[in-house]
C-alpha positions in Angstrom: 3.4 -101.2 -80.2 3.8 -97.6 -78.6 1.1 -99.0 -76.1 2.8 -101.9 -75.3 6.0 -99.6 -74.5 4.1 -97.4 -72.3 1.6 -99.7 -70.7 4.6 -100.7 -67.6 4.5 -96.8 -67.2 1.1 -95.1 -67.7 -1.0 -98.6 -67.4 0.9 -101.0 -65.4 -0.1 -104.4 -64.2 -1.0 -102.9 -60.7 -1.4 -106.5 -59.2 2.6 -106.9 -59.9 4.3 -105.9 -56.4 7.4 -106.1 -58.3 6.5 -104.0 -61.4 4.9 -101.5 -59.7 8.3 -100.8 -57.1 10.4 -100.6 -60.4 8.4 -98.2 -61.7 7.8 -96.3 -58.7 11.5 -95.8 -58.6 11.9 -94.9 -61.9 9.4 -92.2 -61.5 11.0 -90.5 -59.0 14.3 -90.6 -59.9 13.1 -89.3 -63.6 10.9 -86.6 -61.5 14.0 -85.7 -59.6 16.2 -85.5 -63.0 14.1 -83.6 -65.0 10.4 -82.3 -63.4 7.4 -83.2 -65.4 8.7 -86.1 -66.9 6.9 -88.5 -64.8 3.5 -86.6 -65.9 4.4 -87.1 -69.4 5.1 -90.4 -68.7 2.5 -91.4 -66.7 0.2 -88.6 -65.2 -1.3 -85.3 -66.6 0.5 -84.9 -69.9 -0.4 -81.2 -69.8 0.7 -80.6 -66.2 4.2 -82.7 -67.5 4.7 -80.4 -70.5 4.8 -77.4 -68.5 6.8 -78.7 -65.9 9.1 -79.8 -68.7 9.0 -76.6 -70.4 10.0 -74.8 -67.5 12.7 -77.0 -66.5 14.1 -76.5 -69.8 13.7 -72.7 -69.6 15.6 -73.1 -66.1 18.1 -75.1 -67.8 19.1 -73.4 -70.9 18.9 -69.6 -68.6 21.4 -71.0 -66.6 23.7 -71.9 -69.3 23.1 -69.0 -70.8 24.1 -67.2 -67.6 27.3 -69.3 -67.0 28.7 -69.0 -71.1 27.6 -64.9 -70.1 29.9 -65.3 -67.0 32.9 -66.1 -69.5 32.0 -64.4 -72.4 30.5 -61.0 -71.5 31.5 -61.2 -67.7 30.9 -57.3 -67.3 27.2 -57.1 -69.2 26.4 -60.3 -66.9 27.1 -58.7 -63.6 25.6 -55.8 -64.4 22.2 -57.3 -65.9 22.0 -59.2 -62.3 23.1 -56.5 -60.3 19.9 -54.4 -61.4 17.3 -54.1 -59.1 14.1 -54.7 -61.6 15.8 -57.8 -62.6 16.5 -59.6 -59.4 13.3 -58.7 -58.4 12.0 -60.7 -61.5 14.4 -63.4 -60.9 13.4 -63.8 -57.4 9.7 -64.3 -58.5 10.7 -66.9 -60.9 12.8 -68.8 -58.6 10.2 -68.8 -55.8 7.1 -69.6 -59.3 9.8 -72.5 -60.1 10.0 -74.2 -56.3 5.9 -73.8 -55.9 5.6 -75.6 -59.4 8.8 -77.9 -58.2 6.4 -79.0 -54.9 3.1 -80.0 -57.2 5.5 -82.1 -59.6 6.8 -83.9 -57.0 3.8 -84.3 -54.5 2.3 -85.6 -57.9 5.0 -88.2 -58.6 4.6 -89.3 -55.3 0.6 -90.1 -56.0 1.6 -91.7 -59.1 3.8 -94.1 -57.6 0.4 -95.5 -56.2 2.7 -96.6 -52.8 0.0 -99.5 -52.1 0.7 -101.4 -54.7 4.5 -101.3 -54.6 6.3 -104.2 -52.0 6.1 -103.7 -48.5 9.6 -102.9 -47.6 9.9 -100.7 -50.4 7.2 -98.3 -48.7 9.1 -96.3 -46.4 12.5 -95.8 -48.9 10.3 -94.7 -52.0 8.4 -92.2 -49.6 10.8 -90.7 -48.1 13.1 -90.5 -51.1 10.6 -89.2 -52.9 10.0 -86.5 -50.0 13.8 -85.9 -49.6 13.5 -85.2 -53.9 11.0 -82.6 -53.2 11.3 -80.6 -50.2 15.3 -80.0 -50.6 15.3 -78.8 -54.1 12.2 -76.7 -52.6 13.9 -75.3 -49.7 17.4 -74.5 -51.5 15.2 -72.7 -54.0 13.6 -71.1 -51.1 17.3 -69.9 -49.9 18.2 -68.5 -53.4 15.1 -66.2 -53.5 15.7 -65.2 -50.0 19.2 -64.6 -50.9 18.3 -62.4 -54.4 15.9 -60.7 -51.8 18.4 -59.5 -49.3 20.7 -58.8 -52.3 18.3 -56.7 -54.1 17.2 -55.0 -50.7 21.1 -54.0 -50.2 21.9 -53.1 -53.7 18.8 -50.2 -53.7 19.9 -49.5 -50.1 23.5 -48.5 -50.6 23.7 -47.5 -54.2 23.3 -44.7 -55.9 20.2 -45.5 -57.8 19.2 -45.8 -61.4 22.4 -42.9 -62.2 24.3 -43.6 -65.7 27.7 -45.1 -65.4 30.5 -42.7 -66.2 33.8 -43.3 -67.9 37.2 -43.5 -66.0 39.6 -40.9 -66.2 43.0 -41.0 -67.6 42.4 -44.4 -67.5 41.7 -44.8 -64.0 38.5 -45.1 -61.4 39.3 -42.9 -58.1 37.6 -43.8 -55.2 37.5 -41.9 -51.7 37.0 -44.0 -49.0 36.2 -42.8 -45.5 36.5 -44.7 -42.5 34.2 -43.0 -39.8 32.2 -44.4 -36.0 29.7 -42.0 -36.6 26.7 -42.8 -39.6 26.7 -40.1 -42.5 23.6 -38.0 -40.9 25.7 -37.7 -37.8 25.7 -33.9 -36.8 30.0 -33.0 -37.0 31.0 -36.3 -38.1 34.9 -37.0 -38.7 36.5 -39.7 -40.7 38.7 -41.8 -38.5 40.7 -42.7 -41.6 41.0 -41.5 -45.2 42.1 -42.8 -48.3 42.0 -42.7 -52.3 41.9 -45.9 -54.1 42.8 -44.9 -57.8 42.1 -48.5 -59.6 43.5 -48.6 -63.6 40.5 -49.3 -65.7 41.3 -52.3 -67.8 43.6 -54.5 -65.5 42.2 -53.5 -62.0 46.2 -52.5 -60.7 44.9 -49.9 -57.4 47.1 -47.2 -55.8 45.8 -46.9 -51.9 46.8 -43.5 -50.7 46.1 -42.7 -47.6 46.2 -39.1 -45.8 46.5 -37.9 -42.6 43.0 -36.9 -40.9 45.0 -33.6 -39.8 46.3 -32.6 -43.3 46.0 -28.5 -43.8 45.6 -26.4 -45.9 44.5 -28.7 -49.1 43.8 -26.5 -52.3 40.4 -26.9 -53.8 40.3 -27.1 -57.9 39.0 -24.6 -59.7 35.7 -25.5 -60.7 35.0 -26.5 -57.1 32.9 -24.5 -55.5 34.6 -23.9 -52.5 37.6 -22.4 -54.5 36.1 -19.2 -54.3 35.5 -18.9 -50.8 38.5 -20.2 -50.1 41.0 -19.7 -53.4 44.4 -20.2 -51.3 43.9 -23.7 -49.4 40.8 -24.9 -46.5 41.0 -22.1 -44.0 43.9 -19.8 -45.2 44.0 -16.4 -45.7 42.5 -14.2 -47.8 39.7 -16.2 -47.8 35.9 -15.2 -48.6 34.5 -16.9 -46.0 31.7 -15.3 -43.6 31.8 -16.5 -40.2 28.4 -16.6 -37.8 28.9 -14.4 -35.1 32.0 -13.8 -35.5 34.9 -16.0 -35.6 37.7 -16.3 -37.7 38.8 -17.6 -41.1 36.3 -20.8 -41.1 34.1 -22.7 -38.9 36.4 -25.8 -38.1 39.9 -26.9 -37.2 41.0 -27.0 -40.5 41.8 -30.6 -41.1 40.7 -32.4 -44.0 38.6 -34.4 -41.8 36.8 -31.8 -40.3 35.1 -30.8 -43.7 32.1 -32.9 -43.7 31.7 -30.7 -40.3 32.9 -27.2 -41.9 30.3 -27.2 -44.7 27.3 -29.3 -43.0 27.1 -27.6 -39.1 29.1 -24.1 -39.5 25.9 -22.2 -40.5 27.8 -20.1 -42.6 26.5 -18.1 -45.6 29.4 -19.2 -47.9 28.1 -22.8 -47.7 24.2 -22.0 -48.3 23.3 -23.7 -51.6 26.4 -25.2 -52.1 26.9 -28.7 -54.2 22.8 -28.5 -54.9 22.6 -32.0 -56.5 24.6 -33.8 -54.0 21.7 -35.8 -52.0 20.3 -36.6 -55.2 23.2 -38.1 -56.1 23.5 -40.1 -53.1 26.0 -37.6 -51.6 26.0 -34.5 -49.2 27.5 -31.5 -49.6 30.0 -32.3 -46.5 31.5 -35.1 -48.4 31.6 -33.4 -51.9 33.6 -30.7 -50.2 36.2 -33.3 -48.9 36.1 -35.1 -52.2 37.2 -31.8 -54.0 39.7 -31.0 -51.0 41.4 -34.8 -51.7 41.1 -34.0 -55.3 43.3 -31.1 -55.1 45.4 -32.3 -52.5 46.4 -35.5 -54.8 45.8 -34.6 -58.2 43.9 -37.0 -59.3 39.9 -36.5 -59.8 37.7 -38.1 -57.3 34.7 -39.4 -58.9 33.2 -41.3 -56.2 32.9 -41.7 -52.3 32.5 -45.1 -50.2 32.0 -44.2 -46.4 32.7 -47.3 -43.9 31.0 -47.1 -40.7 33.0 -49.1 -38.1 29.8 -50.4 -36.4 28.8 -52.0 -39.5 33.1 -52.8 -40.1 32.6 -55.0 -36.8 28.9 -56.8 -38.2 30.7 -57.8 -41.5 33.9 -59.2 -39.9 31.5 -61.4 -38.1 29.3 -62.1 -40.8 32.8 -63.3 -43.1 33.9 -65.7 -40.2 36.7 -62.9 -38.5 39.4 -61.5 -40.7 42.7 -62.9 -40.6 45.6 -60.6 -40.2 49.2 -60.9 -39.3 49.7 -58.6 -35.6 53.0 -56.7 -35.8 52.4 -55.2 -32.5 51.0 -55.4 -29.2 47.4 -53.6 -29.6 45.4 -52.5 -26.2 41.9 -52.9 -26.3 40.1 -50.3 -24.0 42.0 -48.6 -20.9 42.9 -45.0 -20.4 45.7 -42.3 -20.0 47.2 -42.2 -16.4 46.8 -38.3 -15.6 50.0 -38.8 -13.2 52.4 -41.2 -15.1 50.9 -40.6 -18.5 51.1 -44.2 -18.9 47.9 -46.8 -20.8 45.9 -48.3 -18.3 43.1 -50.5 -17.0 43.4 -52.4 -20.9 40.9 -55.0 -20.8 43.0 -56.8 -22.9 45.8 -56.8 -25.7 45.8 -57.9 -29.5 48.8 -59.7 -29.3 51.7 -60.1 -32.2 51.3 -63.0 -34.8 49.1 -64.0 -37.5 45.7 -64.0 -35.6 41.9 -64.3 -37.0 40.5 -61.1 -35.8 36.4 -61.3 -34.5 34.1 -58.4 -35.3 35.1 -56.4 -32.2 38.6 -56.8 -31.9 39.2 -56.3 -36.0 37.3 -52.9 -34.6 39.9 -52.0 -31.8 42.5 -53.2 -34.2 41.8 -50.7 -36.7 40.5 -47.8 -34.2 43.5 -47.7 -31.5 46.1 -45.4 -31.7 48.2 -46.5 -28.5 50.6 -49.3 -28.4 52.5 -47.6 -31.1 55.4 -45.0 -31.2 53.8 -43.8 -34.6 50.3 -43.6 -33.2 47.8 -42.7 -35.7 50.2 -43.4 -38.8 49.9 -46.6 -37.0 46.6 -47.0 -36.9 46.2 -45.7 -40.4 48.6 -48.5 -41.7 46.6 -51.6 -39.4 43.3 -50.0 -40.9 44.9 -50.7 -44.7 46.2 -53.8 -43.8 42.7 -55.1 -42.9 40.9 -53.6 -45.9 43.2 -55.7 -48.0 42.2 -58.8 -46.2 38.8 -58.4 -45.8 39.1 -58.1 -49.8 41.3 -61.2 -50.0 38.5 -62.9 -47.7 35.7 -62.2 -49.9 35.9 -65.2 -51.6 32.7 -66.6 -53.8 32.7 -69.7 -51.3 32.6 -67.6 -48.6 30.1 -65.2 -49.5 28.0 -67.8 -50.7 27.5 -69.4 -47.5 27.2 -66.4 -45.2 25.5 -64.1 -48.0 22.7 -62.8 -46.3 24.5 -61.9 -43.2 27.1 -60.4 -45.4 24.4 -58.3 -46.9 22.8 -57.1 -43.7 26.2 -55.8 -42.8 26.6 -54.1 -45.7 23.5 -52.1 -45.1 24.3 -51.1 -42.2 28.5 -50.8 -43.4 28.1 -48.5 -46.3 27.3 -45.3 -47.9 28.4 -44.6 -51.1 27.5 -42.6 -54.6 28.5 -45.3 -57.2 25.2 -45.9 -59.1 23.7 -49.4 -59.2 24.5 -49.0 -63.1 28.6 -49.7 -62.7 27.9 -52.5 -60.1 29.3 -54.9 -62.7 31.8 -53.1 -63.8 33.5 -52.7 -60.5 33.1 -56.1 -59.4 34.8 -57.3 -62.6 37.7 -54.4 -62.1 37.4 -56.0 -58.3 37.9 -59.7 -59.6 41.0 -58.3 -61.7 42.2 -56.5 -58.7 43.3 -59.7 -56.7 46.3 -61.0 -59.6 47.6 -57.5 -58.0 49.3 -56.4 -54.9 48.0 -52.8 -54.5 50.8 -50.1 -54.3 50.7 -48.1 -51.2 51.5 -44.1 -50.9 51.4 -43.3 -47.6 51.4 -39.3 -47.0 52.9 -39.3 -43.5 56.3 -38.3 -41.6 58.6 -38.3 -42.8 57.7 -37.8 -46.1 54.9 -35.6 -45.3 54.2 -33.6 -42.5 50.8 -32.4 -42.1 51.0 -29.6 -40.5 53.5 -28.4 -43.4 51.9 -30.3 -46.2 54.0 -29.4 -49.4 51.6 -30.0 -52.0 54.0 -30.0 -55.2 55.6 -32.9 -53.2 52.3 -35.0 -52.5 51.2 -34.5 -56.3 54.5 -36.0 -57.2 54.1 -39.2 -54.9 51.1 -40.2 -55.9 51.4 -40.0 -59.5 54.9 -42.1 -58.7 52.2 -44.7 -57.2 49.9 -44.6 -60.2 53.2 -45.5 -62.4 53.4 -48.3 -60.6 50.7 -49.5 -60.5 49.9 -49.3 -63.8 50.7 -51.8 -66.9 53.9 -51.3 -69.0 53.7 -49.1 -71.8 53.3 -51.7 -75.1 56.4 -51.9 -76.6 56.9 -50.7 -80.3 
């Protein structure tokens, strides 16, 4: 009996045209379904129970995957955000689509196309090519994709570091907005901000500071507080110039650290911050991580720094940013040395709700004309367009432009949080968009830089972490 069930399958009548397309169909649909089965069926049994095997393995791992994506969100993300394991994964996808392409050039042989009818030639072929080859090249897509992925996750993170804990509940984050790369001889953020983001519900506090902010005090276990135990650049300082020169290196701005500890030359910074490049730092930016710390009080544990050059490539890469213009913008042009006026703008960013291109999201965020605020402007349109490039992130849309996404980010980012709290932060990031981010902006005429009172600061932005943190729990 279990040979007369068969026999249409594995020993058909091969002299019935119209037995022979009925099975031919079945077989590739059932190849398409579920690889191997049309081996078992009616080909190499071996060859059909590994291909089932491994279909099944595929299957249940990416059940497994999607019930870890609900249950144990955080372990998930950080599992595949580990650079051994995509590396694995990526050679399994790619052993899957080889074994995929021998199943189904297989199927095709078994369908023995000669004896099927005539007009049915042609559709089983190609359907049975179509059944192959996509599956194949999609398959070829996702290991290309887990490529490029892994290839940015060991460029821009910090390594196989341990993940640390939050403090007082909280993940603080300096980011730094700069034209120039991190080994760039003097390089100056263009913008600065702490992003303090509460642990367990992903609320953020965005508080940006001026670029010309004085005098910050350092904390105590910093080690520029001893050279400088009174604020950057104030007197009585311990700092020993080169050459001469006065009470440090630099202008004194909080931007101009990076440039203060990494060009000056000066004996005060020689050894300083020693496991910084290990750490996927430099002293430069461990300095200005210390000098926010103290200027805020609130401890900065990591850095991001966002080169605009690479701002511009990832704008492109998401399909332009969409932002809502509140004033003209000049692109380009140049002070007048008579009337003092803006000129020869080779064009303007005009008001409304406009999606911004790579290059003009750049001048957007960069110009400081057009405005009677100027750089308080600029600072505000550069948070405006972090936000939305955030909202933009969507898992559609960085599913279909991943790999260009990824290049950018290369080229986009430096930054010292380890590869370890990759999944962590991308939950806390997920959380983070049920939230409208509270913003602490320490500018006139709240603040003025150039008189910065620091009692007053400290008290702003722990007003912002309030409120951007949950309710106490009643009772």
């Amino acid at each position: 009996m279990s040979l007369d069930l068969e026999r249409p399958i594995r020993n058909p009548d091969t002299g019935s045209a119209p037995l022979m397309t009925k099975r031919a169909r079945w077989l590739v649909v059932l190849g398409f379904l579920l690889p191997g089965s049309a081996q078992l069926l009616a080909g190499n049994r071996k060859l059909g129970r590994f291909g089932l095997a491994a279909t099944i393995t595929m299957l249940v791992f990416g059940v497994l995957v999607l019930v870890g994506l609900q249950a144990a969100r955080e372990f998930t993300l950080s599992v595949f955000t580990n650079s051994l394991v995509l590396l694995v994964l990526q050679g399994l996808i790619l052993a899957y689509a080889v074994l995929w392409l021998v199943l189904g050039l297989d199927t095709l042989r078994l369908t023995k196309l000669v004896r099927i009818s005539p007009k049915w030639r042609v559709p089983v072929a190609v359907l049975s090519v179509l059944l192959t080859f996509a599956p194949v090249l999609g398959a070829g897509w996702a290991a290309t994709a887990v490529g490029s992925a892994r290839g940015a996750i060991g460029d821009i993170f910090g390594g196989g570091a341990p993940a640390v804990e939050p403090v007082d509940g909280r993940y603080n984050i300096l980011l730094l907005g700069t034209d120039a790369g991190i080994d760039r001889e003097g390089m100056r953020p263009d913008s600065i901000s702490l992003v303090s983001v509460d642990a367990e519900t992903g609320q953020s506090v965005i508080v940006g500071l001026p670029r010309e902010l004085i005098e910050m005090p350092f904390p105590e276990d910093s080690p520029m507080y001893p050279i400088f135990p009174e604020g950057f650049c104030v007197e009585p300082n311990l700092y020993e110039p080169v050459d001469g020169g006065y009470d440090c290196f630099s202008t004194g701005y909080l931007n101009a650290l990076y440039t203060e500890v990494e060009v000056s030359g000066s004996p005060s910074y020689e050894g300083i911050y020693p496991d910084a490049v290990s750490q996927g730092s430099e002293p430069g930016i461990e300095a200005t991580k210390d000098a926010v710390e103290g200027a805020t009080g609130l401890t900065v544990q990591f850095y991001v720094l966002i080169d605009m050059h690479g701002f511009s490539a990832l704008i492109d890469a998401l399909g332009g940013v969409t932002v809502d213009v509140q004033e003209r913008v000049p692109v380009g042009g140049r002070e007048d040395e008579d009337t003092g006026e803006w000129v020869d703008v080779a064009w303007y960013i005009e008001p409304g709700v406009q999606t911004l291109d790579g290059e003009n999201a750049q001048w957007y965020a960069r110009s400081r004309h057009g405005s009677d605020r100027g750089d308080y402007a600029r600072m505000d349109r550069q948070r405006e367009l972090q936000a939305a490039i955030l909202a933009q992130m969507s898992p559609a849309n960085v599913l279909m432009r991943f790999q260009e996404i990824a290049a950018a980010g290369v080229d986009l980012v430096a930054t010292d949080i380890p590869e370890s709290m990759l999944g962590r932060f991308v939950t806390l990031a997920d959380k983070a968009k049920a939230h409208t981010p509270v913003t602490v902006q320490l500018t006139p005429p709240d603040i003025d830089p150039e008189y910065p009172d620091y009692s007053v600061i400290h008290q702003l932005v722990a007003n912002g972490v309030v409120a951007a943190s949950p309710p106490p729990e009643e009772g």
